[in-house]
N, C-alpha and C positions, 0 to 999 in steps of 0.2 A: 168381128164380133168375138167377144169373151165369153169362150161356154166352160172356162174353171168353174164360174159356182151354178152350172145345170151339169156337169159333170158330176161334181160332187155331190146335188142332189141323188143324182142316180146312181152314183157307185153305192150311196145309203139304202136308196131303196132296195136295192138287188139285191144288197147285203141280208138286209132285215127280213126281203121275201124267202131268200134262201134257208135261215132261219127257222122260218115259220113254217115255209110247205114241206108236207110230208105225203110218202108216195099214200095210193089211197090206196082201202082195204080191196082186196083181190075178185071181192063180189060186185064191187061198183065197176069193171070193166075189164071186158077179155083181154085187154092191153096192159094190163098191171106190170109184165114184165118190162115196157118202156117206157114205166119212169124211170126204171135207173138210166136209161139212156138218155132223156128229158133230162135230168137233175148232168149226169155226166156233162153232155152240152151248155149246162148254163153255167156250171162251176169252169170249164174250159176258159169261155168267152170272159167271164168277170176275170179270171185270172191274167185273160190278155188284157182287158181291161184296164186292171192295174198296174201289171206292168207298162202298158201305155203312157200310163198317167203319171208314175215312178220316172218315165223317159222324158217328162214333157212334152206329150207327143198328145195332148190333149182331144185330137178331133176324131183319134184313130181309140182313143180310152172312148170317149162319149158312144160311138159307134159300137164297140165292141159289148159293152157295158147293154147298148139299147137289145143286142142280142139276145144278151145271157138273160134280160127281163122278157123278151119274148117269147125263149124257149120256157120258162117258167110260168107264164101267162098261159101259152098254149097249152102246158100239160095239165093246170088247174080247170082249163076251160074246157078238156076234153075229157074231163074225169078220171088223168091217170096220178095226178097229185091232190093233195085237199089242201087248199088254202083257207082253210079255217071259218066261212065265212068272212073273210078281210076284202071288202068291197073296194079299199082303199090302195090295196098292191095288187088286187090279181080284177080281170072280167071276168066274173061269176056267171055260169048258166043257169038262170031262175026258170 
């Protein structure tokens, strides 16, 4: 299986969500101090990510890549990042 262009989708997206989320205001969760840790962990992983994918080492980028969206996901979904409302990059808790 060829996962260059799901790779590539997702190096985009992680990019664009990294982007976007911003840690949240300090009232919305006594955890505010671990977004910088959240945000640290997803910029690690994309950064393995690409070097992965610089390497052609494409299963080991896709993997890493699915990290750095996770830990980015997770922080928005537990209230320590705001993803803007963007239903399209993060799962929101409505």
């Amino acid at each position: 299986m060829d996962v260059a262009p799901l790779l590539e989708k997702y190096l985009s997206l992680t990019r664009e969500a990294l982007a976007r989320v911003r840690r949240a205001p300090p009232e919305r969760s006594f955890l505010a101090r671990g977004s910088e840790d959240v945000l640290a962990m997803a910029r690690a992983y994309l950064a393995d990510a690409e070097h992965f994918a610089a390497s052609g080492d494409a299963a080991r980028a896709l993997a890493a890549v699915s990290y750095a969206h996770g830990w980015i996901d997770a922080g928005v979904r537990l209230g320590l990042l705001d993803g803007g409302n963007d239903d399209a990059r993060f799962t929101l808790y409505t």
